[in-house]
mmCIF file as gemmi writes it, N, C-alpha and C atoms, coordinates in Angstrom:
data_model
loop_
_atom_site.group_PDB
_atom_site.id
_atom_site.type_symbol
_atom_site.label_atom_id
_atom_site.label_alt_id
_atom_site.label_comp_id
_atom_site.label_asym_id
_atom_site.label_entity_id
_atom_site.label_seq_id
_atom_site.pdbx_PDB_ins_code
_atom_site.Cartn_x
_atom_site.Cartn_y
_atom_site.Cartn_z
_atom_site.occupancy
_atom_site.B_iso_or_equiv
_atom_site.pdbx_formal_charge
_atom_site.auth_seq_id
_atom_site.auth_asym_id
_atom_site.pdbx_PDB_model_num
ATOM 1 N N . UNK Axp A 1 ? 0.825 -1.178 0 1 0 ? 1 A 1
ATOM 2 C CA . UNK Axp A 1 ? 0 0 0 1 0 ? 1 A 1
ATOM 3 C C . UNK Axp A 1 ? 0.874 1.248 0 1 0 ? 1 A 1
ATOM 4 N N . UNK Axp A 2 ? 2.001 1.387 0.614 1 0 ? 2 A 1
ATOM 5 C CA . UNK Axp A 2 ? 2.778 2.217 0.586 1 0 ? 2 A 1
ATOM 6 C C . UNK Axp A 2 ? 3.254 2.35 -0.82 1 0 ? 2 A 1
ATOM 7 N N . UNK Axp A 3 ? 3.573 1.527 -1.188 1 0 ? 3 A 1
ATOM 8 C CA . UNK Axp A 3 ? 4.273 1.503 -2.671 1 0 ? 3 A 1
ATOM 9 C C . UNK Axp A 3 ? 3.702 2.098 -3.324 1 0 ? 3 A 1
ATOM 10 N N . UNK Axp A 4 ? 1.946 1.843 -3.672 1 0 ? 4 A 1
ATOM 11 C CA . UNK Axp A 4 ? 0.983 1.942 -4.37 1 0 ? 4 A 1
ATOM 12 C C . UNK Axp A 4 ? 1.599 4.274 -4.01 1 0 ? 4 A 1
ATOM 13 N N . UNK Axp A 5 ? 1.191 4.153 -2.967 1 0 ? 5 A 1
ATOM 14 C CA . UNK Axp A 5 ? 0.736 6.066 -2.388 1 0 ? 5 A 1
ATOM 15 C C . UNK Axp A 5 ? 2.206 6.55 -3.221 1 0 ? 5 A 1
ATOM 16 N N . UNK Axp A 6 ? 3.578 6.062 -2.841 1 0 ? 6 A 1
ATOM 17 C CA . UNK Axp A 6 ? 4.729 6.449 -3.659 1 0 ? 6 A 1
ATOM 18 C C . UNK Axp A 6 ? 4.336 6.415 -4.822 1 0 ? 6 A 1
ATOM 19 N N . UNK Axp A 7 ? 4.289 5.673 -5.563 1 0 ? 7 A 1
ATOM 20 C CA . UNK Axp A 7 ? 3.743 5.615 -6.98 1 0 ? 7 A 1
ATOM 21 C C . UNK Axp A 7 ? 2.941 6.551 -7.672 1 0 ? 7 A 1
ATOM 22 N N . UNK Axp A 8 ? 1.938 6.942 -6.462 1 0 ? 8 A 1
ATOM 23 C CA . UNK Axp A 8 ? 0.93 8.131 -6.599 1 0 ? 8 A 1
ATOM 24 C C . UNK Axp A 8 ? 1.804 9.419 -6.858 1 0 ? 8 A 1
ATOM 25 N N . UNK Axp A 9 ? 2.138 9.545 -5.821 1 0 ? 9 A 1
ATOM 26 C CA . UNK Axp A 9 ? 3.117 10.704 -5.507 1 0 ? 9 A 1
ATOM 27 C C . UNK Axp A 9 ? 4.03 10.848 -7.069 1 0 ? 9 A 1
ATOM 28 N N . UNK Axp A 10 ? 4.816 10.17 -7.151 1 0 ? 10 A 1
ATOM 29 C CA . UNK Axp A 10 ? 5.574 10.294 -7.714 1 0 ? 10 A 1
ATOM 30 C C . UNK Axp A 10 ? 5.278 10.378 -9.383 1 0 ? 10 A 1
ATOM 31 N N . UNK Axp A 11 ? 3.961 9.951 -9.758 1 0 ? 11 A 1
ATOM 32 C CA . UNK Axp A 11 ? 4.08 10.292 -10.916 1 0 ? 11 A 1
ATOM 33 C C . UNK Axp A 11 ? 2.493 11.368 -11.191 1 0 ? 11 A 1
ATOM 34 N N . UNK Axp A 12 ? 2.215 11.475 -10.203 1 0 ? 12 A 1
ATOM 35 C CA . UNK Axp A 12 ? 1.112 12.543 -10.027 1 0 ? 12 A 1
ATOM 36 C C . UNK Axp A 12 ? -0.457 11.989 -10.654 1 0 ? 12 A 1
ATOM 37 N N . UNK Axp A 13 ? -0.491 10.891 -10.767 1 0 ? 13 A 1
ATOM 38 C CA . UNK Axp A 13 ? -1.093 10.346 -11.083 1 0 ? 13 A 1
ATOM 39 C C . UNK Axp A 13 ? -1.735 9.413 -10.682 1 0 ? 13 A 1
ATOM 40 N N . UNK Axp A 14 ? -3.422 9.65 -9.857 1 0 ? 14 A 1
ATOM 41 C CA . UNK Axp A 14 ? -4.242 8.415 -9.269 1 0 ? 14 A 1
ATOM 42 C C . UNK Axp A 14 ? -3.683 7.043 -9.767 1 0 ? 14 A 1
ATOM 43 N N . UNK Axp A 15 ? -4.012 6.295 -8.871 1 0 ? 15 A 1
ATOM 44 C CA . UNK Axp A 15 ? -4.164 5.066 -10.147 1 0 ? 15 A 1
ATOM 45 C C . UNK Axp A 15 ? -5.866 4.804 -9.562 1 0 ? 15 A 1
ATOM 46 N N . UNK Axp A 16 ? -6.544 3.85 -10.883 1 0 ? 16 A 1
ATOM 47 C CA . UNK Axp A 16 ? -7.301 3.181 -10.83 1 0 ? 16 A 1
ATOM 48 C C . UNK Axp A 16 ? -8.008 2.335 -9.925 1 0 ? 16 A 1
ATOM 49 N N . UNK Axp A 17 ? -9.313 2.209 -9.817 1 0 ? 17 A 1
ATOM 50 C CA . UNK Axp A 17 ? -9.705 1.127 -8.652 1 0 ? 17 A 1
ATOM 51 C C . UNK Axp A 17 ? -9.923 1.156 -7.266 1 0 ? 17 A 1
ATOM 52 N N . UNK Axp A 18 ? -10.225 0.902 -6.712 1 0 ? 18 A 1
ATOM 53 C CA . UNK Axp A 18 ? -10.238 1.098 -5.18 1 0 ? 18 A 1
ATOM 54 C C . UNK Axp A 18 ? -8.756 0.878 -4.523 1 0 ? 18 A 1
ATOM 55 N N . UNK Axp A 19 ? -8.516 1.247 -3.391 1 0 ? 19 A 1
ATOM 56 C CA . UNK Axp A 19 ? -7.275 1.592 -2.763 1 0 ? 19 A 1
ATOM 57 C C . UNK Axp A 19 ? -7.331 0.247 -1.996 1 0 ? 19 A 1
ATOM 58 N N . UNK Axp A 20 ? -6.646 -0.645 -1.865 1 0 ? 20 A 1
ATOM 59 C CA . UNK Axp A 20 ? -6.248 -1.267 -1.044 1 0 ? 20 A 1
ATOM 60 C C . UNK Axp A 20 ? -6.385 -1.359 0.659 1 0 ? 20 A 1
ATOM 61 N N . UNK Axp A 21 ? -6.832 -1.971 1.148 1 0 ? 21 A 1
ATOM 62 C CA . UNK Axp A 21 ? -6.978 -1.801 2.604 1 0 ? 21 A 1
ATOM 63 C C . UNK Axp A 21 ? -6.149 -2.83 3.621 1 0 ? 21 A 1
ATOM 64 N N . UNK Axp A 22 ? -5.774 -2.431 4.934 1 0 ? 22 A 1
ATOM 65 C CA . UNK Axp A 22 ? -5.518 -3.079 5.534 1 0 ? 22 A 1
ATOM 66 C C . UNK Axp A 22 ? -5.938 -4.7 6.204 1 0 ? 22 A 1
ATOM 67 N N . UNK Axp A 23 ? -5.44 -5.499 6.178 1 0 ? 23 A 1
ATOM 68 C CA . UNK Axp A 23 ? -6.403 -6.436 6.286 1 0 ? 23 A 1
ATOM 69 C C . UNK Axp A 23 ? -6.569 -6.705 7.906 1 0 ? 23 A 1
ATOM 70 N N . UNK Axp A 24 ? -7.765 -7.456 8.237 1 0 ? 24 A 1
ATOM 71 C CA . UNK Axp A 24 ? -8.24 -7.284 9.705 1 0 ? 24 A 1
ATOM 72 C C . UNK Axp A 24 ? -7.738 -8.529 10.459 1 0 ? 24 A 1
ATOM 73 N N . UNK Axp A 25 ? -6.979 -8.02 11.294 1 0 ? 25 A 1
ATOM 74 C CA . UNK Axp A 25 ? -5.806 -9.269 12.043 1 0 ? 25 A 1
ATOM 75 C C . UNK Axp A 25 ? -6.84 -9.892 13.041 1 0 ? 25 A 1
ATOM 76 N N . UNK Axp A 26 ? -8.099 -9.442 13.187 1 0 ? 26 A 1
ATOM 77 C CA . UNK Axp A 26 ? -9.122 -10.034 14.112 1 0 ? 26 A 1
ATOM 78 C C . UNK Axp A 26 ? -10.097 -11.219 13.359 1 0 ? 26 A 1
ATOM 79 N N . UNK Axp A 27 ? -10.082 -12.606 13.693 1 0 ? 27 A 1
ATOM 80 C CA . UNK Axp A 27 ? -10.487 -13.906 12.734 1 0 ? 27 A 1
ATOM 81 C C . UNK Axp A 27 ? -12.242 -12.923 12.695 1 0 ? 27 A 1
ATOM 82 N N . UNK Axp A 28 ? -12.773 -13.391 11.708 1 0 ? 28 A 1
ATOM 83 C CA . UNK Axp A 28 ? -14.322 -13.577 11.623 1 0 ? 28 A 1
ATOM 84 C C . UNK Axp A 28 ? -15.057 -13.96 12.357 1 0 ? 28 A 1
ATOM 85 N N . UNK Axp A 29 ? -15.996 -13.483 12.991 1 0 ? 29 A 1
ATOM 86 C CA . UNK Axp A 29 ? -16.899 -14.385 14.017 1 0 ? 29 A 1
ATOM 87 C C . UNK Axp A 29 ? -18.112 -15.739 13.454 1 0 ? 29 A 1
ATOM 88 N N . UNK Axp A 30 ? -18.525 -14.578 12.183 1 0 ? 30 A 1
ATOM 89 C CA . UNK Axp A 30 ? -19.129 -15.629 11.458 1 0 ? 30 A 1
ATOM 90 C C . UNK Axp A 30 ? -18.256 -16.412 10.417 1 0 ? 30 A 1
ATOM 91 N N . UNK Axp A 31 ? -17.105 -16.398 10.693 1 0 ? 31 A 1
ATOM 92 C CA . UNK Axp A 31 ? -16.745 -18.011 9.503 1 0 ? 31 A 1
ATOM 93 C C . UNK Axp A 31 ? -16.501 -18.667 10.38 1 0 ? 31 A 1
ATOM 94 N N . UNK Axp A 32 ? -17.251 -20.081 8.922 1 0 ? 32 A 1
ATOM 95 C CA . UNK Axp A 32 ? -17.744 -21.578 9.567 1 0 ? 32 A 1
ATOM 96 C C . UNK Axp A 32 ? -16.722 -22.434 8.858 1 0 ? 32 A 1
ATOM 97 N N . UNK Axp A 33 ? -16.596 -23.481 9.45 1 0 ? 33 A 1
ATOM 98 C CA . UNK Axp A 33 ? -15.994 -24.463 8.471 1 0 ? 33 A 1
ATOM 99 C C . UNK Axp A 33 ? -16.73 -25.84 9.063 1 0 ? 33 A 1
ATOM 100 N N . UNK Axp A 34 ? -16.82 -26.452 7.877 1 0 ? 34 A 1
ATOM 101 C CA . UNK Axp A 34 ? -17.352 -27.797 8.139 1 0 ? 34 A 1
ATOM 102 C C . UNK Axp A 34 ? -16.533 -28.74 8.389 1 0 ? 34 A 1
ATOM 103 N N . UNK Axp A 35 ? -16.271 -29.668 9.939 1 0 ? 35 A 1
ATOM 104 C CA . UNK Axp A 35 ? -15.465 -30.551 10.143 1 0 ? 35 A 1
ATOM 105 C C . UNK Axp A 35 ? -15.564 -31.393 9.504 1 0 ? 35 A 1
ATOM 106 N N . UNK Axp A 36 ? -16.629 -32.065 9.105 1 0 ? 36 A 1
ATOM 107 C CA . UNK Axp A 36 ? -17.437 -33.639 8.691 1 0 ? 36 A 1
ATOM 108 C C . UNK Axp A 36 ? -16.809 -33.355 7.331 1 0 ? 36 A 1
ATOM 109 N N . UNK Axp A 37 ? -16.527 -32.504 6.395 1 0 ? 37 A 1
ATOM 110 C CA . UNK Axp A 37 ? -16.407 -32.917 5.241 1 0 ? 37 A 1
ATOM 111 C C . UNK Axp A 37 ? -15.821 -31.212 4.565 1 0 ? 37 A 1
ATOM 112 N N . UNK Axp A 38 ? -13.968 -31.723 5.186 1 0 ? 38 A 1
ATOM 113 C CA . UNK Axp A 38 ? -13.523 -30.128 5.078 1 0 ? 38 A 1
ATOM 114 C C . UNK Axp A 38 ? -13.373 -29.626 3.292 1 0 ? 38 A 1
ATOM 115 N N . UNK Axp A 39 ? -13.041 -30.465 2.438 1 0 ? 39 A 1
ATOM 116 C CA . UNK Axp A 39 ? -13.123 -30.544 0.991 1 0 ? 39 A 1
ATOM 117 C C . UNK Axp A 39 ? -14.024 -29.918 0.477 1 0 ? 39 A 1
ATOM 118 N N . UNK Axp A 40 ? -15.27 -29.821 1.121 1 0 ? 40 A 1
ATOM 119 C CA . UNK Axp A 40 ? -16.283 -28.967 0.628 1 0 ? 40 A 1
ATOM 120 C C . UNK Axp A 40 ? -16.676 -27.789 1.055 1 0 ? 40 A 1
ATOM 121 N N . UNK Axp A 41 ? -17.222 -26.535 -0.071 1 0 ? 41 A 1
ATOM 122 C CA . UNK Axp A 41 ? -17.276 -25.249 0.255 1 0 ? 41 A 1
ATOM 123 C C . UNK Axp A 41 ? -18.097 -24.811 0.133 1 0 ? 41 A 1
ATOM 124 N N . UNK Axp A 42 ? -19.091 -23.709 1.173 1 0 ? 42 A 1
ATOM 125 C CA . UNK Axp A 42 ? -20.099 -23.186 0.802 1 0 ? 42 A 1
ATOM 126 C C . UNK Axp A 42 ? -19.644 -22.706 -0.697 1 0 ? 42 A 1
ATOM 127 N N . UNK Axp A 43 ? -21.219 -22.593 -1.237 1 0 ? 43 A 1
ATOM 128 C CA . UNK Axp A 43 ? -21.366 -22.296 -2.67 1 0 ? 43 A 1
ATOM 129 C C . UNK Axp A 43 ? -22.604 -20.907 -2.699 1 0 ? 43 A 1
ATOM 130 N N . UNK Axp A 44 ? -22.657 -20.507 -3.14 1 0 ? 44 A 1
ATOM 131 C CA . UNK Axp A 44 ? -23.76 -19.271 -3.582 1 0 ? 44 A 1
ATOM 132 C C . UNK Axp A 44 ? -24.987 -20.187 -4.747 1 0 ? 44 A 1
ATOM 133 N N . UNK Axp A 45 ? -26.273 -20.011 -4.406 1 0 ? 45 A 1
ATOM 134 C CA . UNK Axp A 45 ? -26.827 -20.598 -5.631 1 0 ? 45 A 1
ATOM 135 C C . UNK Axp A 45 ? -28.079 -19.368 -5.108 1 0 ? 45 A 1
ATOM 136 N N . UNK Axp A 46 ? -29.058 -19.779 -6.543 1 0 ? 46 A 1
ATOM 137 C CA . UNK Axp A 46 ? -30.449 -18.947 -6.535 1 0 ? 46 A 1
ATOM 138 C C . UNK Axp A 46 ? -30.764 -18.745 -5.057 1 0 ? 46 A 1
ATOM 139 N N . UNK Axp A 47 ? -31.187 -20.016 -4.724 1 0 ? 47 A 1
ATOM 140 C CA . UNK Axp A 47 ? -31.995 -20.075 -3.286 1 0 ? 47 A 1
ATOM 141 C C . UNK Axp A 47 ? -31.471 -20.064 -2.155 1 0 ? 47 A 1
ATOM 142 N N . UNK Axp A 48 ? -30.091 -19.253 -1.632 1 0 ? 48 A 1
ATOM 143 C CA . UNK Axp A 48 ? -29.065 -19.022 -1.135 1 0 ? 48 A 1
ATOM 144 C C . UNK Axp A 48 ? -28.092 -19.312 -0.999 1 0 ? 48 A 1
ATOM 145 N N . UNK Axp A 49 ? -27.162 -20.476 -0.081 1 0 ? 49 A 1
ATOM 146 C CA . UNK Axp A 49 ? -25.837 -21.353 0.04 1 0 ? 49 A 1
ATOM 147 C C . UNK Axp A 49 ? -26.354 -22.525 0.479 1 0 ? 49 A 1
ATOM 148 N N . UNK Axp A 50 ? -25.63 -23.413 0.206 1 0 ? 50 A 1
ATOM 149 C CA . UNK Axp A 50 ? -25.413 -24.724 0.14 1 0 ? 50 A 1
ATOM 150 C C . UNK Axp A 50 ? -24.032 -25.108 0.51 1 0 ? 50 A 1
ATOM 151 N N . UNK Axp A 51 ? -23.927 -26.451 1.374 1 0 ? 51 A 1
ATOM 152 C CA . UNK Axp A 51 ? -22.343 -26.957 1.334 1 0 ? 51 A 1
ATOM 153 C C . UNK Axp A 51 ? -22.342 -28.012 0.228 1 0 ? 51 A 1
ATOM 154 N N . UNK Axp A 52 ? -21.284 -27.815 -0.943 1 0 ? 52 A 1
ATOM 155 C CA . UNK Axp A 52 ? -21.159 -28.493 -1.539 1 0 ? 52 A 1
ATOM 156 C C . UNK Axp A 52 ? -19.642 -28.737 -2.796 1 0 ? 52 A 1
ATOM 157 N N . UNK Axp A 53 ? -19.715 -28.804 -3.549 1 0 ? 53 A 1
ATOM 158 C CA . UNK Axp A 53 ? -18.945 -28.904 -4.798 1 0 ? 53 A 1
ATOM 159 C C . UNK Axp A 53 ? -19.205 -28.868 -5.978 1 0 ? 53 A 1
ATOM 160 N N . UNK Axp A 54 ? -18.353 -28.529 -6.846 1 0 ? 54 A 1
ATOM 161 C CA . UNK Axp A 54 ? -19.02 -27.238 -8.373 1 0 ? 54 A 1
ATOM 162 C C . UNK Axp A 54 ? -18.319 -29.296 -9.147 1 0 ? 54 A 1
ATOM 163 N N . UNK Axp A 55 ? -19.797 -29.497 -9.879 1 0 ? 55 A 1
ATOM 164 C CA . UNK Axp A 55 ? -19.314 -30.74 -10.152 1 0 ? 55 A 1
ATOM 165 C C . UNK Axp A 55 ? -19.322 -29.825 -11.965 1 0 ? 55 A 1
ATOM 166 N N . UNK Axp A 56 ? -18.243 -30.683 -13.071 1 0 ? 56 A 1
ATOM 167 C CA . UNK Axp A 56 ? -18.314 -30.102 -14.144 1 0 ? 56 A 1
ATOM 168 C C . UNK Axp A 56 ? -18.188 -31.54 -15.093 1 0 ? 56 A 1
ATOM 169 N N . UNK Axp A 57 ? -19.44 -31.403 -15.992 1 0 ? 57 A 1
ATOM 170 C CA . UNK Axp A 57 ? -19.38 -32.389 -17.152 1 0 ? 57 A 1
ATOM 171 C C . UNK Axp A 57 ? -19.121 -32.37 -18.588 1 0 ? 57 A 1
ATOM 172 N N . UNK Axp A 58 ? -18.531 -33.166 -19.512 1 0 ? 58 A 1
ATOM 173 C CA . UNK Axp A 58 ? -18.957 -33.361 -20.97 1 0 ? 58 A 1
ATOM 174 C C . UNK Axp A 58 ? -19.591 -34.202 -21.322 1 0 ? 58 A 1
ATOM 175 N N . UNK Axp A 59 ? -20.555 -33.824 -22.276 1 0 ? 59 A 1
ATOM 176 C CA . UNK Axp A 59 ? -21.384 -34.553 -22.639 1 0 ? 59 A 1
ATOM 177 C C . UNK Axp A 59 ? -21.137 -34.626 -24.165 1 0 ? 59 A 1
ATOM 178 N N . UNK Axp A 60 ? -22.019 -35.365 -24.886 1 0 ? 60 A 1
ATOM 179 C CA . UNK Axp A 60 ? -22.16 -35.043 -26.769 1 0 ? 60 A 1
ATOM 180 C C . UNK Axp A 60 ? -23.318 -34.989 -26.882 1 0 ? 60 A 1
ATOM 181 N N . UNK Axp A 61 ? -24.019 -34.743 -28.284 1 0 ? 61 A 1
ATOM 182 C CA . UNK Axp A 61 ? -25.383 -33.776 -28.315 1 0 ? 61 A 1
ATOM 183 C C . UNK Axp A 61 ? -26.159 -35.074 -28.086 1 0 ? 61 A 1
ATOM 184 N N . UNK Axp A 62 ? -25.897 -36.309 -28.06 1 0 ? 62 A 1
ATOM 185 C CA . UNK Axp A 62 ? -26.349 -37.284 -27.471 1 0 ? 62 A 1
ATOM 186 C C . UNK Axp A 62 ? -26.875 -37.607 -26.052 1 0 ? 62 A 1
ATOM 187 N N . UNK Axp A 63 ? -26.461 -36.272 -24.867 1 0 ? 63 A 1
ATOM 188 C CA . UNK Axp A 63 ? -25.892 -36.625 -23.86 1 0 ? 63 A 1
ATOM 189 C C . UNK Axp A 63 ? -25.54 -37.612 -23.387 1 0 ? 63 A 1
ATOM 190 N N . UNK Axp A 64 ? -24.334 -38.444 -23.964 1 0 ? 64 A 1
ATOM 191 C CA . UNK Axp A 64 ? -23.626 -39.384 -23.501 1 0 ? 64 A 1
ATOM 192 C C . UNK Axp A 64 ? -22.692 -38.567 -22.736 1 0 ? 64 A 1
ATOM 193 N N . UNK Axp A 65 ? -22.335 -39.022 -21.468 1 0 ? 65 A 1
ATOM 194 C CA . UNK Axp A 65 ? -21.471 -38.468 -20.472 1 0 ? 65 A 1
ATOM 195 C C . UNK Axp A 65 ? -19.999 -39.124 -20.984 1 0 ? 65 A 1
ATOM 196 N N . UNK Axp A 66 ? -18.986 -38.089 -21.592 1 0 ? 66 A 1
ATOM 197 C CA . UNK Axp A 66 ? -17.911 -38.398 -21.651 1 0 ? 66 A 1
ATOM 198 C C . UNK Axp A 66 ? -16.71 -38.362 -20.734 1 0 ? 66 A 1
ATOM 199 N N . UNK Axp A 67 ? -16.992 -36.87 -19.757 1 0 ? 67 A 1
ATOM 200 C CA . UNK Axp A 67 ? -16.198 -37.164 -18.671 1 0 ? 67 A 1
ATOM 201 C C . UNK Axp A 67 ? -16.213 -36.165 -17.866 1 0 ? 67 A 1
ATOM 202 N N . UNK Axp A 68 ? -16.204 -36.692 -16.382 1 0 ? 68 A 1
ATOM 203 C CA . UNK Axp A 68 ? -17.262 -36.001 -15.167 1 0 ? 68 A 1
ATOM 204 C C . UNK Axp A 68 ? -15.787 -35.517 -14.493 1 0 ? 68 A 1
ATOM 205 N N . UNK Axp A 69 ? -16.213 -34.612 -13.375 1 0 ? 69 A 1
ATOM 206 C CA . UNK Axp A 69 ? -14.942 -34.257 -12.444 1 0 ? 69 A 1
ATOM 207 C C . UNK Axp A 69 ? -15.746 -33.371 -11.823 1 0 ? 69 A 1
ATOM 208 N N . UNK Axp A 70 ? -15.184 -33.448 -10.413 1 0 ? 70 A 1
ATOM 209 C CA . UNK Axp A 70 ? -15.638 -32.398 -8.927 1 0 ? 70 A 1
ATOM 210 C C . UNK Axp A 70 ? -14.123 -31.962 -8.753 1 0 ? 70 A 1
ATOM 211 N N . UNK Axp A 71 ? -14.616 -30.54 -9.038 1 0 ? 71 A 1
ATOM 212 C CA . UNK Axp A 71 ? -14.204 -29.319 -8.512 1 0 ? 71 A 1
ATOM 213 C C . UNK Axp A 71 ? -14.217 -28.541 -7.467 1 0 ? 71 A 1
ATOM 214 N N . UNK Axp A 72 ? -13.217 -28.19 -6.804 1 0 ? 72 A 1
ATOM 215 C CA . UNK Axp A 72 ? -13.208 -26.999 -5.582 1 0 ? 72 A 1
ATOM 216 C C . UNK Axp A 72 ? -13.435 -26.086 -5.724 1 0 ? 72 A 1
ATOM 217 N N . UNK Axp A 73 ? -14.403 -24.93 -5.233 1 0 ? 73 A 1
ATOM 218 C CA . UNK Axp A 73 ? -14.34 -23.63 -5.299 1 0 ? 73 A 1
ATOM 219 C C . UNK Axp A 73 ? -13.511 -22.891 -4.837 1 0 ? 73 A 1
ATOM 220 N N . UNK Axp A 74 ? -12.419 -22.381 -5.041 1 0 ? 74 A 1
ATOM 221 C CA . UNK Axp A 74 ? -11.658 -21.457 -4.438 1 0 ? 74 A 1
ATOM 222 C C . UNK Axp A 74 ? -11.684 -20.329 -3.965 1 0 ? 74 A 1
ATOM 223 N N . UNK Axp A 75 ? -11.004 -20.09 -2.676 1 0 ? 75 A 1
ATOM 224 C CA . UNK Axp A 75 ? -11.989 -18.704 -2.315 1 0 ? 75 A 1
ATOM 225 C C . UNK Axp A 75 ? -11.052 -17.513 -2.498 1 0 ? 75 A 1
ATOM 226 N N . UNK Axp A 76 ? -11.083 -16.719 -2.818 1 0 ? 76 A 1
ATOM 227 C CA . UNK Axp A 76 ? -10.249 -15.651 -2.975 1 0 ? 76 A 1
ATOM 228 C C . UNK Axp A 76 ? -10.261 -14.635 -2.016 1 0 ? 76 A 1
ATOM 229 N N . UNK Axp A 77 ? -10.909 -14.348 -0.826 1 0 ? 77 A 1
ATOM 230 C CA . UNK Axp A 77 ? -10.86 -13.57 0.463 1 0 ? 77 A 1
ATOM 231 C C . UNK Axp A 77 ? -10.832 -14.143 1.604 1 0 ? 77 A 1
């Protein structure tokens, strides 16, 4: 973040985007994790969250299933 404000400074020029923030050294009160089955991640769907896994298929216009795989959601925050 410092770098970012030098950068500012120095070429007089905002940059883009929201500014970066400090991150909060205090854990979450509301994050959960599921013991029973740590592999799996809440998911976002229509009808709110779910614990689960982003399963991904191929098919042919046949739908013959050519080849299945479960996926992790990764969380990025």
């Amino acid at each position: 973040m410092d770098a970012r404000a030098a950068e500012e400074v120095e070429t007089g020029v905002k940059k883009r985007g929201r500014k970066p923030q400090e991150p909060n050294p205090a854990p979450v009160l509301e994050a959960k994790a599921n013991v029973t089955d740590p592999a799996s991640r809440i998911m976002k769907t229509r009808g709110g969250y779910v614990q689960g896994y982003n399963g991904q298929a191929v098919v042919t216009e046949e739908q013959i299933i050519l080849a299945a795989e479960i996926t992790l959601a990764r969380r990025t925050t």
